[in-house]
C-alpha positions as CSV (number, residue, x, y, z in Angstrom):
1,X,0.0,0.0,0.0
2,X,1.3,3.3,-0.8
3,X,-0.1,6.5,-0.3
4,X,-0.3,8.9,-3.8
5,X,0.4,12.3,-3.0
6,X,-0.4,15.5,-5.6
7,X,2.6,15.9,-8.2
8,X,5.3,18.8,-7.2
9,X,4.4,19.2,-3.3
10,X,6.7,20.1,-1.1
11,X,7.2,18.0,2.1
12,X,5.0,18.9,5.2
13,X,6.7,19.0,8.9
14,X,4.0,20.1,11.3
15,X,5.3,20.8,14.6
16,X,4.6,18.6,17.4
17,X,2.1,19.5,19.8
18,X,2.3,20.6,23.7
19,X,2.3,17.1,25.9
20,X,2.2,16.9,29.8
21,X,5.0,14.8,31.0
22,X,2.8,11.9,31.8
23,X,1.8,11.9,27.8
24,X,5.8,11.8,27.1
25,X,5.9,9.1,28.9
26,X,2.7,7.2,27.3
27,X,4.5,8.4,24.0
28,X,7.5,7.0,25.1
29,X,6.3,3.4,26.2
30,X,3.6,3.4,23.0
31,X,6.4,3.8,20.5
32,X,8.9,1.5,22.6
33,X,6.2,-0.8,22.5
34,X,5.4,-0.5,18.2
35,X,9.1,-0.4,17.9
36,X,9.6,-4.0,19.6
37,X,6.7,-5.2,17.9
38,X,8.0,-4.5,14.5
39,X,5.2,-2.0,13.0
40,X,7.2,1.3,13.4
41,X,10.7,2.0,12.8
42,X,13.4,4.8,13.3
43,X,12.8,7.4,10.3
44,X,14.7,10.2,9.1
45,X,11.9,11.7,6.8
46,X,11.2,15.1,5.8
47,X,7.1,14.7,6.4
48,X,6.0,15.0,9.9
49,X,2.7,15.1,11.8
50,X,2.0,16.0,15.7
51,X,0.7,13.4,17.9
52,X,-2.1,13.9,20.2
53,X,-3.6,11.1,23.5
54,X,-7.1,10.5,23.6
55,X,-8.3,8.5,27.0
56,X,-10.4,5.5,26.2
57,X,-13.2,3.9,28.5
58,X,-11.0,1.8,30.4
59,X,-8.7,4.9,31.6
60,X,-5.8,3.9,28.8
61,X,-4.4,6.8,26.2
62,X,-5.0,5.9,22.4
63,X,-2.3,7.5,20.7
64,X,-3.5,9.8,17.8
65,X,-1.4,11.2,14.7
66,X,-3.1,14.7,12.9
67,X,-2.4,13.6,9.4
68,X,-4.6,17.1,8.3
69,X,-2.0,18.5,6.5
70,X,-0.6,15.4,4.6
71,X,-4.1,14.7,3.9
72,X,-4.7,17.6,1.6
73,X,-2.2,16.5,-0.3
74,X,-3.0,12.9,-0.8
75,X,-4.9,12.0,-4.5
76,X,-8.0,11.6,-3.4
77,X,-9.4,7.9,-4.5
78,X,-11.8,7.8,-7.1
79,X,-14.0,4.7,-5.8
80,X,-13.8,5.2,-1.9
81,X,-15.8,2.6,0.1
82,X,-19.1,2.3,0.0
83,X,-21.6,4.5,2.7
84,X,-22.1,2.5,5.5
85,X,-25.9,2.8,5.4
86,X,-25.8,1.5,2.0
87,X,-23.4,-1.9,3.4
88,X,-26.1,-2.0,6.4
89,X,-28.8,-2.3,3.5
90,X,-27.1,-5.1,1.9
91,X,-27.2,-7.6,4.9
92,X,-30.9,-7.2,5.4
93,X,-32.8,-10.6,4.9
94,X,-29.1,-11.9,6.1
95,X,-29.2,-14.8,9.0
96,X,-24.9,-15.2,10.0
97,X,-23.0,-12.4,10.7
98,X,-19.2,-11.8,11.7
99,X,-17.9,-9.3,13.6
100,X,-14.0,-8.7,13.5
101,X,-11.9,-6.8,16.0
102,X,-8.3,-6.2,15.2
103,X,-6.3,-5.0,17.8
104,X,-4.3,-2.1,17.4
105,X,-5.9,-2.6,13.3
106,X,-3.9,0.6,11.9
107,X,-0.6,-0.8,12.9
108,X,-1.9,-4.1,10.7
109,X,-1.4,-1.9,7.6
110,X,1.7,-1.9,5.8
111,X,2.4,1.9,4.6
């Protein structure tokens, strides 16, 4: 999977947000923790994006990256998914369902 950006554009650096030093340390241990499992590595890239905690139910931080500015400009895909209320409409009269959680899903994706 690769990620098509707009010919000609100039690398975007955001710069990182304010974190209290209990979020540096959630940052810290998140990205030890990516880093030992594999999905993230060291990078000396000119694109960067801030990084934000959001607390979940269970009183754990979900680590957050504001992609804003790369995303305006990504090529937008033609044929995005469908609307959801369109999928919910196509399982009617349906009598098995699935339901799939993937842990930590983003990190899944190869980028």
């Amino acid at each position: 999977f690769r990620i098509d950006l707009i010919p000609g554009v100039a690398p975007v650096a955001r710069a990182p947000y304010r974190l209290a030093p209990s979020e540096m340390k959630e940052l810290s241990d998140q990205l030890q923790e990516l880093t030992d499992k594999g999905f993230i590595r060291p990078s000396s890239s000119p694109w960067g994006a801030p990084v934000l905690f959001v607390k979940k139910k269970d009183g754990s931080f979900r680590m957050c990256i504001d992609y804003r500015e790369l995303n305006k400009l990504t090529v937008k895909n033609r044929y995005p998914l469908l609307r959801i209320d369109d999928l919910f409409d196509q399982l009617q009269g349906s009598s098995i369902y699935s339901k799939i959680d993937l842990r930590s899903g983003y990190h899944q994706l190869r980028v």
